[in-house]
Each structure stands twice: as C-alpha cells, then as structure tokens.
C-alpha positions, 0 to 999 in steps of 0.5 A: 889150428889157425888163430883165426879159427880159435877166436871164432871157436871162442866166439860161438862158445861165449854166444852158447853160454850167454844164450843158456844163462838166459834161457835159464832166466825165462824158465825160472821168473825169480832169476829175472831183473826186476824193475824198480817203481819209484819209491813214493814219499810219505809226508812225515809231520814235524813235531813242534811245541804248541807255544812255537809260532807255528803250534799256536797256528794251529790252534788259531786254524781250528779257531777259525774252523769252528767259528764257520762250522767246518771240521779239520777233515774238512780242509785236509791236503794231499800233501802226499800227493803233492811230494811224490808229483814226478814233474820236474816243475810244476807238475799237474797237481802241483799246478792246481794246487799253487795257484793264483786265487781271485778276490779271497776274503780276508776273515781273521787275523792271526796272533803272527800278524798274517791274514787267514781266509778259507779258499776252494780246494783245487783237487777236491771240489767237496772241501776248502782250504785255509789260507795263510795271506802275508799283510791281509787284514780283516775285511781285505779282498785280495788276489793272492799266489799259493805257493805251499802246502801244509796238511791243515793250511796252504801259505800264499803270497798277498798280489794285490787288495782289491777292496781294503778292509776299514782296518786298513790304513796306508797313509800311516806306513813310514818304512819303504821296505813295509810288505817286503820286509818280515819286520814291521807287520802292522804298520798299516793299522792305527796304533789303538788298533794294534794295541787292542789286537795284542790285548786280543792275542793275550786273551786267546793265548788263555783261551788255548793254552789255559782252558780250565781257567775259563777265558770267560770268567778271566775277560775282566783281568784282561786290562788293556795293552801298555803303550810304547812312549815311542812308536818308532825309532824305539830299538837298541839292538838290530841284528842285519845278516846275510848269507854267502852261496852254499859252494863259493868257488871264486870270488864274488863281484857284487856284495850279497844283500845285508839286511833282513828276511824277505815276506810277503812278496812273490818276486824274490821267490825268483829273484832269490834264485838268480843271485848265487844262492845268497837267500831270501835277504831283503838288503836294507838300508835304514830300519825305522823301528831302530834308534838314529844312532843304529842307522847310523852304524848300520850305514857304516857297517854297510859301507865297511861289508862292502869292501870286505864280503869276499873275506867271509866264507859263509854268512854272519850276523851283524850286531848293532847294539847302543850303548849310553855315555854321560857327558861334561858339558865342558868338554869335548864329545868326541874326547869322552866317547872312550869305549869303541863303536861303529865308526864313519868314513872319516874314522870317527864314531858316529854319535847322536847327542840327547837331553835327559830332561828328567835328570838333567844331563846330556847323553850321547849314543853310539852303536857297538859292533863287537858282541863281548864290549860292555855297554851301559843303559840307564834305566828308571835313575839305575845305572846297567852294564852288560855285554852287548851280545847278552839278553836286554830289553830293546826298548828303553822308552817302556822300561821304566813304566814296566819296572813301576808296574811290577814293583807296585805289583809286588807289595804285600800289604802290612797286617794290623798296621805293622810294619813287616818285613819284605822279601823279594825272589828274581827267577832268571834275573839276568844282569839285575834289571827288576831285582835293583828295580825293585830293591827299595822298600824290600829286606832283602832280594835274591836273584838267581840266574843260570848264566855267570857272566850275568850273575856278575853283572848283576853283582856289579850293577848293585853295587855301582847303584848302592843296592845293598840289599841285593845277593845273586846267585849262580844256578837253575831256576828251578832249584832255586828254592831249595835254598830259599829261607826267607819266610814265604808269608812276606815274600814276593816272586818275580818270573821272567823266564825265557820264551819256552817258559817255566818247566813243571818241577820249577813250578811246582817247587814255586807252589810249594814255598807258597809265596804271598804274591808272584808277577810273571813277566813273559815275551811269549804269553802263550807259554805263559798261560800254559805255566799259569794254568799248570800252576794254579790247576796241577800243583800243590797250593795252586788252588789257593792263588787268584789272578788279580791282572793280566796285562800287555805291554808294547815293547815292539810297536808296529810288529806283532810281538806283545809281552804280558805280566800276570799278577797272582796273589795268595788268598 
C-alpha cells in the first residue's frame, strides 16, 4: 500500500469517528454544548453605619419624603437594571437614567451641605426621583447631569442656577476653586445663615438618632452655634494629596495635580480621564480656609513636588501643620526659628511674624512638613506640645472659648455653703487640652487615653504648664472606671470621643459611677445623639440625668461640619 493510499484511508476513518460523535450528540440533547447566557448582576447594598455621611443621608431622604407625602417605594430605582444594561457606553437605560434635568427645584439642604430636590423618573413615569445636587440651595432653580444611581436617590452634577434662592450670595465666595473643590460648601451663604443651618443640623441629629427623647421637648436647649473668631484663614493642618497612575510604566512628563477632591462639576469627570489615571484631584494653588504660613509652605511644597514626583510610585499625602515660636524681640527671627519647616527657594523657612496682644509677646509661624516633629500651640495661657501627624484641633481662634464653655460647664455647685471637693475624668484626652484646661480650681484630674505617645504628651504638657494635679493614664476608655476612686457626687466627666463615638459597655460603665455632671464634646453629633439617647434611655442611672444644654460650635467655618457639646447634670 502506497503512502498516499494510507493517509487517505486515515482521512476517511478520522471523518467516520467524527461523524459518529456527532450523531451521538443530537440523539442524546444532554451530550450537546450549551450556551452560556450572561450572567446577570444582583446589586448588592453596602452596609454603613447610620452616623456615617452616607447612613445619615438616608434619614435625611426619607426626612424629605414624609415632608411631601411620598413612600420609599415611591422613588425606588432599578438599579439592577442599570448594572446589567450590556451597552458598552451609554447604553438604553442607562441614557434615560443619567440624563440632563431642566429647572429642578431645589427643596432642602442637606446636613453634608448638598441641595435635594425630587425629579421625574425616566423609566417609570408613575414614580420620582430624589436627587442629590452639589452647591444647590433652597430655593434654587438649576439644570443639572445625573450621573449615578442609588437605590433611594441618584447624585448629579449642578450645570447652572437658572433662578437663585434668597439664601444664595455670590458676591461673598473668596476661593477661585469654590464649586470645584469638596472644601468650602457654604461659602455663598451669610455667615448668620451658616450658623443657623449647623444649629438646624445638630437638632435633626437628635430627631433621628435620638427619638425617644423627643426633639420637641429637647428645642429649647438647642442654643445657638458658636461662632468661629475668624471665618478664614482659620486652619492649622491641611492635608493636599494626589495620586500617581495605577501602572506607571515610564516616567511622567507633567507632575500630577497636587491639591484636593474635585465636586460639583461635570468636566473633570472627563478631564480625569485624560491625564493617565491621576483621579479625581483638583490641583490647588492656595486654600482660603488655611492659616498664611501654610499657603506659604504649600507653594513651597508645591514647587519642591514639582522637581521630585516621577521619585514617587503611587500617591501620597502632604501634611502642613503649624507650628507656634515665641520670640526675643532682640534677636534675630530667622536665628530663633531652631525646629525644621517648609523652606522657600532660597533655602530658608518661611515664617509670618504675629502679635499676641493678649499676653504681649510676638510669634512666629511656620509650616511642619514631617509628621513625627513636635510642635507646640498656646492655648488659653497653656502651653501644647504634640506631634505634628497626632490628632489637634485646627482651629485655635475658637479653642479658648470652647475650653471656657466646658470648664464653666463642669462646676458642681458646693452644698450649704461649703467648700467641697472637686474632681475632674477626661474620657480620651489626647495630649491634655481640656484635662490642663480645666485643671484649675479642681482636686484632682485624671485623664485616660489609648494612645501612649499621647499619654506622654500629656505628661509633659503638665508639667511644662505647673499642672499639678494632673495624672494620665494609658488604657481604653471604656474600662476607665474600674479604677476610678474619686467620689462620683463630686465628680465631673468630660466625652471626646472619636467620630464613631462612645461604645454601649463604656456608657453603661459611665451610668453606673453616676457622676454628678458629664460634658460630651463631639465632631460628629450625630453619633452623639445616638450615645445620649442610649445613655439616658438604655442604662442604668440614665433616667436620673437631665440635658441642661445642646450647643455648636464653629470650628470649620464655610464647610458644613459643626461640633456640638452636650451638658447633663444628675438631678
């Protein structure tokens, strides 16, 4: 047999084979390939804690819901639908859904400082939409872009106000990025008006996270907000970041922007896009809201990112921190300034002299760039060393009118005249700002804090102030009393605890030391009013305490953040 002859006898019996295995398949349908169909995507809510920007929303949706006789299901997206549209760009319902939306009616505010307004659904003619507008106020008429979807809401991008709310005051914005930038959100309102929303932000924090208190019987210890001693240029610590491209395969020719997240406007949605994944930055050059002597390091940092951003692999974050000298007038400033800062092209550190009228002495101030390099602030006559990259306050104008209003706050009043003792508890005191504040006329004071380094601080800040009477201790805040032996009759506790607030086992370790007064100091009221309804509802004890006061104060003028001090005395 030729070789020909056996590569087509092969032939004809692969062709045989092949011909049985697929008659084999039609007989028998199990044996056949199915198609796979497109596997469809479930939206899967994410769970957030209801004191969380985005918990609170919620509350403040369905606020708005009952206020126009509308149901949740009422205003339910398909977002479903939207996830599993198979258009690679803007497919058919994606399209109806985000969407421009003529003249929409701006009808609340919320406590984040964004308008919300109700719009037509695209899809379901029968029910509306609750829209998120960036920079809309109350009263607005505005154009706006959907441009996402939620279950309960859709967020948009404000395009233009077509007819301005009486609330609305342009003529008072001072920062060329304001409608960019996620900073300053109010700063077209007056500053009565911003006062008074923050005080209207505090009381609806009560009326959602506390109800069995009964907002209504609480309104008149509402008092009003606090105001900031200065409006701008108020803020010791900025933080500018940016980010690098995800995959930086060579080296960049344009230095990424170096600033703050972008809000509020539909073209850097694009613009993002087109700059090698950098994200959604807007690149600053000032902030307003900042102290002169950090524009001035930012424009140093600036400078100094521009000649090393290709070093860097991914993004960072850039701390400017001010820090606090007292000067001899005799000498030299620049001689004096010994602790390192934010230099200027010439190699020096940039400095902005002040005169402390109030104790007559000159400062200086510079900018810290390195996180673990101790600075010091002087507040109400005490003197406050940290480290730059730990939690203070950033706004020293207001301190000394809060530390007034929680000492005055903690005073137990003497029986039949007689001058008792007095003892103090700091719940998370950090490095010692309200224990040495309120130090004086008190026994004893005993601060506890989690973190060591703080602890020490505070140690140290005692005793450079000839604080005495002052003892801290390392630990939880929630199992602070075990160890407490001061008498609870004469002794008052200060809260300042972190945004989540207290946990229930410390609060109900707090009810049952029973002290005679406590002053919760908080920057997120809204876990606050949760804590104070626990307390005084759920605990043992807690029936026995009153609220005497609920107040703001401004610590962050122009934006929409207020923190809030809840006075309760035991009766």
């Amino acid at each position: 047999m030729t070789e020909t002859t056996t590569k087509a006898t092969s032939t004809v019996q692969q062709q045989t084979a092949d011909n049985k295995r697929l008659s084999s398949a039609v007989a028998d349908p199990a044996k056949q390939k199915k198609t796979k169909k497109p596997k469809l995507r479930k939206y899967k809510a994410k769970k957030v804690d209801p004191t969380s920007p985005m918990g609170v929303l919620e509350f403040e949706v369905d606020d708005l819901l009952k206020s126009q006789n509308l149901s949740r299901d009422e205003v339910l997206n398909d977002v479903t639908a939207i996830l599993n549209d198979t258009s690679k760009i803007d497919g058919p319902i994606t399209v109806q859904y985000h969407r421009m939306v003529k003249n929409v009616k701006v009808l609340e505010i919320t406590s984040n400082g964004n308008g919300l307004a109700l719009i037509a659904n695209p899809v379901e003619p029968e029910k509306k939409q609750v829209v998120i507008i960036p920079f809309g106020l109350p009263g607005d008429l505005v154009n706006i872009k959907v441009f996402k979807t939620h279950p309960y809401y859709v967020e948009s991008d404000l395009l233009d106000v077509v007819e301005t709310s009486p609330m609305r005051r342009d003529d008072l914005i001072k920062d060329k990025y304001f409608g960019k930038s996620s900073g300053s959100q109010l700063e077209f309102l007056t500053y009565d008006d911003q006062l008074k929303l923050k005080r209207n932000t505090i009381m609806n924090a009560y009326k959602f996270f506390a109800p069995k208190l009964n907002s209504e019987k609480l309104l008149p210890h509402f008092g009003t907000t606090i105001a900031s001693p200065l409006q701008f240029g108020y803020r010791t610590k900025i933080t500018p970041h940016f980010d690098m491209p995800r995959r930086k395969a060579k080296e960049l020719t344009e230095r990424p922007p170096l600033g703050f997240g972008q809000k509020g406007r539909p073209q850097w949605r694009k613009e993002t896009l087109d700059v090698g994944g950098h994200g959604s930055i807007l690149d600053i050059d000032e902030c307003v809201l900042a102290t002169e002597v950090l524009n001035k390091g930012l424009t140093n940092e600036r400078r100094k990112f521009e000649k090393e951003f290709n070093s860097y692999k991914k993004g960072a974050t850039i701390l400017l921190r001010e820090n606090t000298t007292i000067l001899d007038p005799s000498k030299p400033t620049l001689e004096q300034l010994t602790e390192e800062g934010s230099r200027d092209e010439n190699g020096d550190i940039s400095y902005v002299e002040v005169e402390d009228k109030e104790h007559n002495v000159k400062l200086a101030k510079t900018c810290v760039t390195n996180s673990r390099q101790i600075v010091t602030e002087y507040v109400d006559g005490y003197t406050f060393n940290f480290s730059a990259g730990e939690f203070f306050q950033n706004n020293n104008a207001i301190l000394p009118v809060v530390t007034k209003y929680v000492r005055d706050n903690l005073q137990i009043p003497n029986k039949d005249g007689k001058n008792e003792p007095r003892f103090l508890v700091d719940a998370y005191c950090g490095s010692g700002l309200f224990s040495i504040c309120s130090s004086k006329g008190v026994d004893k004071v005993i601060g506890v804090e989690i973190s060591a380094d703080s602890v020490s601080f505070a140690e140290k800040n005692a005793k450079a102030n000839d604080v005495e009477n002052c003892r801290f201790i390392v630990g939880k805040a929630e199992k602070l009393f075990e160890s407490i032996d001061t008498p609870n009759d004469r002794t008052s506790v200060i809260l300042d605890p972190p945004r989540k607030g207290c946990d229930e086992l410390f609060l109900k370790q707090l009810a049952a030391y029973n002290p005679a007064k406590i002053v919760y100091i908080s920057c997120n009221v809204h876990s606050q009013a949760r804590d104070v309804e626990y307390f005084l509802k759920e605990t043992e004890n807690g029936s026995s305490y009153k609220i005497e006061s609920i107040r703001g104060f401004d610590f962050f003028p122009q934006t929409h953040h207020v923190e809030s001090v809840c006075v309760m005395t035991r009766v």
